[in-house]
C-alpha positions as CSV (number, residue, x, y, z in Angstrom):
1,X,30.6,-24.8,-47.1
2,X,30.6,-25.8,-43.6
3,X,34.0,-26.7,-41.9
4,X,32.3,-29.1,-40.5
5,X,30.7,-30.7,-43.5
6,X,34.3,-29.9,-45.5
7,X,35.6,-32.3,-43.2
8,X,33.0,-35.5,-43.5
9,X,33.2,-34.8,-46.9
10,X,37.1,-35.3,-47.2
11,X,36.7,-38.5,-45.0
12,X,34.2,-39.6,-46.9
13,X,36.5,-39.1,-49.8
14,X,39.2,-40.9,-48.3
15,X,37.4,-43.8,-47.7
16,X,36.2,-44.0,-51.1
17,X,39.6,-44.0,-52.6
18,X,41.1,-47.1,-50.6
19,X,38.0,-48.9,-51.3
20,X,38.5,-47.8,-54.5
21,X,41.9,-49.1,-54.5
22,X,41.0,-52.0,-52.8
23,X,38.1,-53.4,-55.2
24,X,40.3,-53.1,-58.2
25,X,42.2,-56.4,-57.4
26,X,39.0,-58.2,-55.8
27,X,36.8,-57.1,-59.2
28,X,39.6,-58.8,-61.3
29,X,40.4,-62.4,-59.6
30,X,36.3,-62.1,-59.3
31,X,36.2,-61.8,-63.4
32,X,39.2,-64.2,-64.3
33,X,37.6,-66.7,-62.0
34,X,34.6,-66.3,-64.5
35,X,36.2,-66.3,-67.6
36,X,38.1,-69.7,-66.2
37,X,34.9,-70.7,-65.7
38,X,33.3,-70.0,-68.9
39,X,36.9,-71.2,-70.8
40,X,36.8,-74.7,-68.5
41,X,33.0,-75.4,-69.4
42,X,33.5,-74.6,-73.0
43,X,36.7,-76.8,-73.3
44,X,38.7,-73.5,-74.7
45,X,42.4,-73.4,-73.6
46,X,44.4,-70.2,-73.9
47,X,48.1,-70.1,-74.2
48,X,50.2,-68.6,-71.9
49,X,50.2,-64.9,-74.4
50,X,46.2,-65.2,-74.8
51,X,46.0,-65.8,-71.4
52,X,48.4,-62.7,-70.5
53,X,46.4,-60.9,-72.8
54,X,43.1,-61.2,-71.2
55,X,44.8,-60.7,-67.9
56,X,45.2,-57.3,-68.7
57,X,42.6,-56.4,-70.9
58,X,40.8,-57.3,-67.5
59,X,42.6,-55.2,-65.5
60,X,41.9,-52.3,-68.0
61,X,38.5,-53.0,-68.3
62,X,38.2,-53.1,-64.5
63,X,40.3,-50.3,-63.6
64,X,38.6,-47.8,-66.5
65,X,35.0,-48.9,-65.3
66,X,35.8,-48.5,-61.8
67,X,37.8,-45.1,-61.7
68,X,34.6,-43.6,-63.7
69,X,31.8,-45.2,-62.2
70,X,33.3,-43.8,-58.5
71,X,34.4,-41.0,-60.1
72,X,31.2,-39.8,-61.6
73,X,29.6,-41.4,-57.6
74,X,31.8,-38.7,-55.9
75,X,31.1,-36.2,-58.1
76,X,27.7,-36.3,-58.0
77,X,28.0,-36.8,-54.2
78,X,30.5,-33.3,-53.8
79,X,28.0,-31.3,-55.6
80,X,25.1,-32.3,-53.8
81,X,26.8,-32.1,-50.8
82,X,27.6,-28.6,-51.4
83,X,24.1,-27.3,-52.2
84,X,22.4,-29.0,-49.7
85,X,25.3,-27.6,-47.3
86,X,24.8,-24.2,-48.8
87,X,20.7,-24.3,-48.3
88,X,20.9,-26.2,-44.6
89,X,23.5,-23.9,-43.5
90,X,22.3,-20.8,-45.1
91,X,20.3,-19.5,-41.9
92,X,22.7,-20.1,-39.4
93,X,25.4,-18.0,-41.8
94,X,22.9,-14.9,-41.9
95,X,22.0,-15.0,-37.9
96,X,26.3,-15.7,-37.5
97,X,26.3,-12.3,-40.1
98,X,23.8,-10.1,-38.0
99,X,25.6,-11.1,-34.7
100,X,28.8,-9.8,-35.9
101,X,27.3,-6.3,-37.2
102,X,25.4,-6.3,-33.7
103,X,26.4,-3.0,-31.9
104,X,25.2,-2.5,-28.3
105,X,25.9,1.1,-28.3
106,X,23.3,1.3,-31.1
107,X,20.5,0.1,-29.0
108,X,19.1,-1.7,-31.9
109,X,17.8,-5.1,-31.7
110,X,18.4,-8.1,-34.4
111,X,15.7,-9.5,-36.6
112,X,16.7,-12.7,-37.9
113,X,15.2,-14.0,-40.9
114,X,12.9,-17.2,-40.9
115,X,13.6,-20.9,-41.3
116,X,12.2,-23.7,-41.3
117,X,14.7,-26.0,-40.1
118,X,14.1,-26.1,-36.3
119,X,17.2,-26.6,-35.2
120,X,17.7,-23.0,-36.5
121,X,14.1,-21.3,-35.4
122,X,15.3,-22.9,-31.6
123,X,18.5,-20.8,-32.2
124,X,17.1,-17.4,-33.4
125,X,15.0,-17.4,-30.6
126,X,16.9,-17.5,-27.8
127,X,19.7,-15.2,-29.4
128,X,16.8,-12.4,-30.1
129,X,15.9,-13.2,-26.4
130,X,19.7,-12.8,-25.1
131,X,20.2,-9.8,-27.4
132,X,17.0,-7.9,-26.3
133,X,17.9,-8.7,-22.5
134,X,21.6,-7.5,-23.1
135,X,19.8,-4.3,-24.4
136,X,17.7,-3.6,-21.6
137,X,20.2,-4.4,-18.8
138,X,22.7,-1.8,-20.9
139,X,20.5,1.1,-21.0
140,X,19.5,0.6,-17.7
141,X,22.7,0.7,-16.9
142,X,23.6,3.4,-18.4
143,X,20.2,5.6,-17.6
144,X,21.1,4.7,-13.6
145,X,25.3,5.9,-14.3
146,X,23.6,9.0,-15.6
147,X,21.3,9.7,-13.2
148,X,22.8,8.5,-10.0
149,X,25.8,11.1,-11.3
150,X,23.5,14.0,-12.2
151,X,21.9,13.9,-8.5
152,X,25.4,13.3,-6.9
153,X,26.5,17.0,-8.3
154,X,24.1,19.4,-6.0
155,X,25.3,17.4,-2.7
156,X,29.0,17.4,-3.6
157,X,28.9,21.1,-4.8
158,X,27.3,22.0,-1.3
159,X,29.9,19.8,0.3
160,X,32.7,21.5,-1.2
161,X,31.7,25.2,-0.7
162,X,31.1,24.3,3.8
163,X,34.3,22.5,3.5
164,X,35.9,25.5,1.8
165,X,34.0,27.5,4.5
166,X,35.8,25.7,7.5
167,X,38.8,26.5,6.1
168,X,38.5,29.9,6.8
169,X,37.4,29.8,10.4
170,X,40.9,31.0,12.5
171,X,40.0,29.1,15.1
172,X,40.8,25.8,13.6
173,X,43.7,23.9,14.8
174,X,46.5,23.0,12.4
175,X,45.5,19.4,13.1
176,X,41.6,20.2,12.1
177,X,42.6,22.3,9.4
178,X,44.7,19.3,7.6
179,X,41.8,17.0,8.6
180,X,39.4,19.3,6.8
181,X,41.9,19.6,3.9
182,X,41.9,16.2,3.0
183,X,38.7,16.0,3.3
184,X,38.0,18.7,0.9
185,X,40.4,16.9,-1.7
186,X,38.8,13.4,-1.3
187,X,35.3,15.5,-2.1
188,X,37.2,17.2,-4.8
189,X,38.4,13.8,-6.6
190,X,34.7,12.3,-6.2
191,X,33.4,15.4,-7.8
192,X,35.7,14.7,-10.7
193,X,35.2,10.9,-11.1
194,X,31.2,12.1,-10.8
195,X,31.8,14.6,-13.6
196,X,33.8,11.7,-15.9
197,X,30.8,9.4,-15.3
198,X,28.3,11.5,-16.3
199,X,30.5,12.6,-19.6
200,X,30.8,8.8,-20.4
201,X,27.0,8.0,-19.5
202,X,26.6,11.2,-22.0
203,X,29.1,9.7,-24.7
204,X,27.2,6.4,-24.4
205,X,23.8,7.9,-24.8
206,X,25.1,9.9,-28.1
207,X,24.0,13.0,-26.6
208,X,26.8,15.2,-28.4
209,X,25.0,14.7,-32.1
210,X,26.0,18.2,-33.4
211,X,28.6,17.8,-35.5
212,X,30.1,21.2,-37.4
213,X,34.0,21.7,-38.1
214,X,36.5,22.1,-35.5
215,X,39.6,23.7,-35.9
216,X,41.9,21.7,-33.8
217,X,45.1,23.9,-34.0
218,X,43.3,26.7,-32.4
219,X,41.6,24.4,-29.7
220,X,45.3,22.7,-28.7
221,X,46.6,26.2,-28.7
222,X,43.8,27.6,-26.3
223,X,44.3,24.4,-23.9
224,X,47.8,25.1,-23.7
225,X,47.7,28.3,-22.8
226,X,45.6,27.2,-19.5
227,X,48.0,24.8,-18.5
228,X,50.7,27.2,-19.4
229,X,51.3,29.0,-15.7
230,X,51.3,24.7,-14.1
231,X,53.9,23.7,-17.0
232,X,56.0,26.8,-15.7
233,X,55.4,25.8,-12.1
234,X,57.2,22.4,-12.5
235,X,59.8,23.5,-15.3
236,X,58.6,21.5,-17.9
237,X,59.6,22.2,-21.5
238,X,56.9,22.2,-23.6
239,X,57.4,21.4,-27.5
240,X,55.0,22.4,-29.9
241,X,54.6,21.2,-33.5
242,X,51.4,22.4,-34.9
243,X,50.0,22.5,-38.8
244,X,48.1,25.5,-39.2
245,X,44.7,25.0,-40.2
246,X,44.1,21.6,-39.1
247,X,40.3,21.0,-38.8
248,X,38.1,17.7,-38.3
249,X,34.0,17.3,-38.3
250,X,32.7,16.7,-35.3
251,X,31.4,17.8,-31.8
252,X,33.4,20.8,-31.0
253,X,32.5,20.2,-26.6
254,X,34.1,16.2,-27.2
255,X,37.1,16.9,-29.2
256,X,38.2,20.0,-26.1
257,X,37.4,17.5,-23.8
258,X,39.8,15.0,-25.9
259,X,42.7,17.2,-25.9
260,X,42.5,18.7,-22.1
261,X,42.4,15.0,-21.2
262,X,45.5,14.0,-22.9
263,X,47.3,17.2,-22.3
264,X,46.2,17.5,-18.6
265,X,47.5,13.5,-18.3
266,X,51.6,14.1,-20.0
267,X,51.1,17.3,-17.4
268,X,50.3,15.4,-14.5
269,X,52.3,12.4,-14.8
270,X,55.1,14.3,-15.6
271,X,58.3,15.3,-13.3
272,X,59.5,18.0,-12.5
273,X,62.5,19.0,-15.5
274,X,60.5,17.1,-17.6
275,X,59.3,17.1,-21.4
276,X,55.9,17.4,-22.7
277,X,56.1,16.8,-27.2
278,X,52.9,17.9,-29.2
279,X,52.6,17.1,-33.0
280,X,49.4,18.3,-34.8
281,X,49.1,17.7,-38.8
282,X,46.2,16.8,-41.3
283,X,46.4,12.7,-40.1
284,X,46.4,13.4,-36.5
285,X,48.0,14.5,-33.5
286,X,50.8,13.0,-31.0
287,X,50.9,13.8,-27.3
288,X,54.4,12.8,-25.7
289,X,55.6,13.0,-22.0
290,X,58.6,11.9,-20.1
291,X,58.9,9.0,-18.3
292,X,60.3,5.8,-16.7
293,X,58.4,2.7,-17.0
294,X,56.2,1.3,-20.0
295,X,52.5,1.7,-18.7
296,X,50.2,-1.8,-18.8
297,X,49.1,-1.4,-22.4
298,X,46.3,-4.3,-21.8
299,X,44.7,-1.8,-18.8
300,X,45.5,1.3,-20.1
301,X,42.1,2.7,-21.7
302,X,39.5,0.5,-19.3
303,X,37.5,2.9,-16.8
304,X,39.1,3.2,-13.2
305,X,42.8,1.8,-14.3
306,X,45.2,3.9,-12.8
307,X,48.4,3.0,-13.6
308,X,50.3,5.0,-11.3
309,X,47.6,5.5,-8.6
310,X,47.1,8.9,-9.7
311,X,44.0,10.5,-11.0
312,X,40.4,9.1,-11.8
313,X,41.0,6.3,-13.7
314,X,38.5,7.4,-16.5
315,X,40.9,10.4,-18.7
316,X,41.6,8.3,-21.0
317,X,38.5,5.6,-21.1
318,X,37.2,8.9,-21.8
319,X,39.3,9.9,-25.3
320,X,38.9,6.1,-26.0
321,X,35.1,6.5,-26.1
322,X,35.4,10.1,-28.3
323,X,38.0,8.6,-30.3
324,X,35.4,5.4,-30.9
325,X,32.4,7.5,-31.4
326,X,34.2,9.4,-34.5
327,X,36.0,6.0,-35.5
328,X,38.9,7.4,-35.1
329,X,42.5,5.3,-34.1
330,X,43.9,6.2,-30.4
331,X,47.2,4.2,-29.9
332,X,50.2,4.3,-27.2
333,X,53.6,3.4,-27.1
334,X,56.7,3.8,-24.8
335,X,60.0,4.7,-26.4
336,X,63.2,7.0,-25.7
337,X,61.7,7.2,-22.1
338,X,59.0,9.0,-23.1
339,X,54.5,8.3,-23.3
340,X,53.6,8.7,-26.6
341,X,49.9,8.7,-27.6
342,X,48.5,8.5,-31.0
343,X,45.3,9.8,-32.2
344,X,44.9,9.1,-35.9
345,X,42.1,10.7,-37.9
């Protein structure tokens, strides 16, 4: 039932019982003025016990008649209440329904079923209008993030190689050469942020459908072997707790990208000494690195949030958006000084 029908109907009921309450004494002096009436015209005198008698044989009378006249009233008035609340407000539960299930990622549009309160029509209307705008502005969105990253790629790539090719010339100053440098790794981290886009734009467009079973011992192995020679670099001690044969469903290109992300992240905001912890079983895995201070937990998966200023911002919006797509659990949590993040299965 409607809350807010529940809570008309519970004043309603309120108000019944002290007027209830209240006509019980009024309905009596109204009948023993009667019955002193009738008694006077008739010449009949009670004595004092008669007279107590009938005093409350009224009162019963009144009372018994009163309680189940109301009673059977509110009764009556509960249960219609309810089934004409359950009928008026049946629409507006299965359009409340439909909005909840809604998925924008699914590109799918609502159908709400008709009514012919108007009230309701009015309101189905403009939701399937806002809906099916949301939709369009979303792939738009999303087909101009794809395509805008796609183009950026060739010109990038070409600005990368004549910037590598400056580098060479010997007759660069040191002060040209460290302008050029720069230059080259501002290039570089736009190429990257490019690259994430377009992975996202891809996520978003479910473009990695094939699904076939990935063994994700042997992929965390193979990734940490390429970051092997960079953990030795900077003297990190890498622990390594890995079930044999783990293996999920799903696209074998998302879940490598899932694990370089948060393997390539404990690598790169680590220090130098420091500690990187890797836990692999049937439920899930556990990437761990050392730190210092608790990252913002409320900023920590959105697109371009850096915590630290390093990076692109999008590693791990990225694993959110795998971890989503397969419905699977990615958590974080600070403790003993060290990152810790979660990926349950």
């Amino acid at each position: 039932m409607s809350k807010l029908l529940n809570q008309s109907l519970n004043k309603l009921l309120t108000y019944a019982a002290i007027v209830l309450c209240c006509s019980i004494p009024v309905y009596y002096f109204i009948f023993r003025a009667l019955l002193q009436y009738e008694l006077d015209e008739h010449n009949i005198t009670l004595t004092e016990k008669a007279g107590r008698e009938d005093s409350f044989l009224i009162i019963g009378t009144v009372t018994i008649l009163t309680v189940l006249f109301s009673s059977l009233l509110l009764v009556g008035l509960v249960l219609l209440n309810r089934r004409l609340s359950h009928k008026l407000w049946r629409p507006f539960y299965d359009s409340l329904t439909k909005i909840k299930d809604f998925d924008l990622n699914q590109h799918k549009t609502v159908s709400f079923e008709p009514t012919d309160i108007s009230e309701f029509t009015e309101l189905n209307t403009n939701l399937h209008k806002l809906i099916t705008s949301s939709i369009s502005a979303y792939n738009q969105q999303k087909k101009f993030t794809e395509n805008a990253s796609h183009e950026l790629q060739t010109p990038l790539a070409i600005m990368q190689s004549k910037l590598d090719l400056f580098l060479q010339e010997s007759t660069l100053s040191p002060r040209q050469h460290q302008l050029i440098r720069e230059l080259s790794a501002a290039v570089a981290r736009t190429s990257r942020i490019n690259k994430n886009l377009l992975m996202l734009a891809k996520i978003d467009n479910r473009q990695f459908e094939d699904i076939e079973k990935v063994h994700v011992s042997q992929l965390f192995q193979e990734v940490m072997d390429m970051l092997s020679e960079h953990i030795a670099i900077k003297e990190i001690k890498l622990t390594a707790n890995i079930s044999d044969d783990v293996s999920i469903m799903g696209n074998k290109a998302l879940v490598e990208v899932l694990l370089q992300n948060l393997l390539f992240n404990a690598y790169r905001h680590n220090h130098s000494g420091g500690e990187i912890l890797i836990r692999v079983d049937a439920a899930g895995f556990v990437v761990a690195n050392s730190g210092e201070n608790r990252l913002r937990e409320d900023e920590l998966f959105k697109r371009f949030s850096s915590n630290n200023g390093m990076g692109t911002g999008l590693g791990l919006a990225i694993a959110k958006e795998i971890c989503s797509t397969y419905h699977w659990d990615i958590a974080y949590k600070f403790e003993n000084n060290k990152h810790y993040f979660t990926v349950s299965f």
